[in-house]
C-alpha positions as CSV (number, residue, x, y, z in Angstrom):
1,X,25.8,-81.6,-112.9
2,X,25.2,-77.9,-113.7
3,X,25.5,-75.8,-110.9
4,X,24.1,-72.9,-112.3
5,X,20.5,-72.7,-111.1
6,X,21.4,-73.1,-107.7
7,X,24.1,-70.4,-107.5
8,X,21.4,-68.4,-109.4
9,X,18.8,-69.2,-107.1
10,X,21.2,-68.4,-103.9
11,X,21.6,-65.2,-105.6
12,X,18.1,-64.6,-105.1
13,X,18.1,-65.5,-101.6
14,X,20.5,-63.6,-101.0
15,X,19.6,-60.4,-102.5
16,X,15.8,-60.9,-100.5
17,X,17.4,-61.3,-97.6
18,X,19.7,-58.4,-97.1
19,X,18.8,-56.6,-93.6
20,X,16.2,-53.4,-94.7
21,X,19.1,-50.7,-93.6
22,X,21.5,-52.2,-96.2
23,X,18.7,-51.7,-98.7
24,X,17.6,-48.6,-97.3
25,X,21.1,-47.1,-97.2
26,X,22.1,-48.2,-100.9
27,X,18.8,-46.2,-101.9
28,X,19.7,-43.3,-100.1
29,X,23.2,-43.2,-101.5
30,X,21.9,-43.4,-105.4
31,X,19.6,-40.9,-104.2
32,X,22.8,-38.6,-102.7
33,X,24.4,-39.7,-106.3
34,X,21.7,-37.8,-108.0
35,X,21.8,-34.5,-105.8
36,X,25.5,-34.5,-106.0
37,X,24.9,-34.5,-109.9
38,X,22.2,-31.8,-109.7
39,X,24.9,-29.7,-107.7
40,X,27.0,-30.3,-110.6
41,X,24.9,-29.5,-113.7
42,X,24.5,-26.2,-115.1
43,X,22.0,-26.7,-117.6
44,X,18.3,-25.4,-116.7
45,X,16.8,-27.9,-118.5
46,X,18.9,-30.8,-117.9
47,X,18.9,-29.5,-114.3
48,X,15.4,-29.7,-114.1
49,X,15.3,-33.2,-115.5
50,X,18.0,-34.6,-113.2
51,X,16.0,-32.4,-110.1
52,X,12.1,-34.3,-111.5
53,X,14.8,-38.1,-111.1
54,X,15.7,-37.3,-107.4
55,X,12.8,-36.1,-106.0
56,X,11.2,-39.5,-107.9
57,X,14.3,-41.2,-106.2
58,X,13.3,-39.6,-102.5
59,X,9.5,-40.6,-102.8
60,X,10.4,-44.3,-103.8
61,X,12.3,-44.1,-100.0
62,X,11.2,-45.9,-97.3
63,X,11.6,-44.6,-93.7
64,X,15.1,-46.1,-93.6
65,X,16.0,-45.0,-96.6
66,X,14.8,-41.0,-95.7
67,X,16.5,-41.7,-92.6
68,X,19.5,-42.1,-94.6
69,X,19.1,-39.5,-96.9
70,X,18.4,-37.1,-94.0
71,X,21.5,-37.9,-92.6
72,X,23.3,-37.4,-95.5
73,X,21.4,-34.0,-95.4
74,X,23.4,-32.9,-92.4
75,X,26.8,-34.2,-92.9
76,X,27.2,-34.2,-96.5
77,X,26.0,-30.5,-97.6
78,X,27.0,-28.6,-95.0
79,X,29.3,-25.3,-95.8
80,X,32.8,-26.4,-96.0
81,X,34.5,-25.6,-92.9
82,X,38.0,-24.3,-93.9
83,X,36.1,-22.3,-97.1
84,X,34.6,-20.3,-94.1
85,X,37.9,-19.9,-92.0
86,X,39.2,-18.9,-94.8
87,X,36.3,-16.0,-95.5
88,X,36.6,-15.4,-91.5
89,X,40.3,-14.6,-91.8
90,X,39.9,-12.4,-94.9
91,X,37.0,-10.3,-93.2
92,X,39.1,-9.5,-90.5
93,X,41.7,-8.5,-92.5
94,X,40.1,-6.4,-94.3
95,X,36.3,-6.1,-93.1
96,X,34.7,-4.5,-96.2
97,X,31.3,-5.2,-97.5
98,X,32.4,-7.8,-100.4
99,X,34.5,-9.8,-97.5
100,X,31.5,-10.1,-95.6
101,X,29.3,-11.2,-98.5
102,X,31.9,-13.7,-99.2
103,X,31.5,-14.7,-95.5
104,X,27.9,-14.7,-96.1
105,X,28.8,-16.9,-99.5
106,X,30.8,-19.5,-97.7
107,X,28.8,-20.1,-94.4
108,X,25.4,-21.3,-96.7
109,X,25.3,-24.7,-96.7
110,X,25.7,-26.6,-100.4
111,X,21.9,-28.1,-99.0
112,X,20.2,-24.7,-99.6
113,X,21.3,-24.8,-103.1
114,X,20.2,-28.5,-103.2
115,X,16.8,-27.1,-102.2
116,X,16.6,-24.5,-104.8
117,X,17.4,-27.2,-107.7
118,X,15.5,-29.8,-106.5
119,X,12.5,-26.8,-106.5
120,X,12.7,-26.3,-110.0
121,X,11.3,-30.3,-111.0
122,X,7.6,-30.4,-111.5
123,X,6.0,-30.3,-108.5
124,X,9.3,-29.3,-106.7
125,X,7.8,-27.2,-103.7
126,X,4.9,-30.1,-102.6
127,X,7.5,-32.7,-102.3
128,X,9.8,-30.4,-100.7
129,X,7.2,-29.7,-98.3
130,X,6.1,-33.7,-97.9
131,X,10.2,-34.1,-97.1
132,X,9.8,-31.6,-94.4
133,X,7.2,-33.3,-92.7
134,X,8.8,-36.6,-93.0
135,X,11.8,-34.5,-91.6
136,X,10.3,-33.2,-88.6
137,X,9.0,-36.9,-87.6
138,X,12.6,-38.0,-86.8
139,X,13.8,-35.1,-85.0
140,X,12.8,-36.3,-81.9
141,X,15.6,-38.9,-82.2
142,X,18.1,-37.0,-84.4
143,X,17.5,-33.3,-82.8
144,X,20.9,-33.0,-85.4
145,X,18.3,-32.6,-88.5
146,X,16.9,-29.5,-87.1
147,X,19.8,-28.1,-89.2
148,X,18.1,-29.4,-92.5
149,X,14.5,-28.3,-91.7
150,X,15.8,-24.5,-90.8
151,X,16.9,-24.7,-95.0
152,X,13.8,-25.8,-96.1
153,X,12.2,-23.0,-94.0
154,X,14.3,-20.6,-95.3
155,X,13.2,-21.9,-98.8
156,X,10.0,-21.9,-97.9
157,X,10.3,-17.7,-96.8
158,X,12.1,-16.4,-100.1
């Protein structure tokens, strides 16, 4: 007896009946996948393209998965802690007006330039916007996020 069907069929199941927040994370994460590539890419146009995919990628999220993306937001692309201990410490060494731009440098948080790549995709500021007010409805259980809505204001203002 072939065995094939069923194990294909339990497959199915399977895959149906994974719990929302495994779903919703495994979105988020290809979504963080993305972004990390945008970070990476140095093309404009390319950048662009990869910055139209993600913000495609963040629409297709459900709350769970936005959850998870915000999250991501805060602990993932944050400024690098010991990059700005290490600016600190040269500034007061030597406090001169390039050590303090390179304090400057290394306190912005890699989400800011996140923002300003994922501006450049068609369309770029409204869904920025529409993930600012998705945003702002969970802060009143993750007050942490606040962190992520400051950037987009900051965005927003330059």
């Amino acid at each position: 007896m072939n065995d094939q069907p069923r194990r294909f069929l339990q497959r199915v199941w399977d895959s149906v009946r994974q719990p929302p927040s495994v779903t919703a994370s495994h979105a988020a994460d290809t979504l963080v996948g993305l972004c990390d590539s945008l970070l990476s890419e140095r093309g404009e146009v390319s950048g662009a393209r990869m910055a139209g995919e993600a913000m495609a990628a963040y629409q297709e999220l459900n709350d769970a998965g936005r959850g998870a993306f915000f999250g991501q937001l805060v602990d993932h692309y944050t400024a690098d802690p010991d990059a700005v201990t290490r600016a600190m410490d040269a500034y007061r060494a030597n406090p001169t007006a390039a050590r303090l731009h390179d304090l400057h440098l290394a306190t912005e948080p890699r989400r800011l330039e996140l923002f300003r790549r994922l501006n450049t995709a068609p369309g770029g500021i409204r869904t920025l916007v529409q993930m600012r007010a998705d945003l702002l409805r969970t802060l009143a259980d993750h007050p942490d996020r606040a962190v992520v809505s400051d950037d987009l204001l900051h965005l927003f203002r330059s």
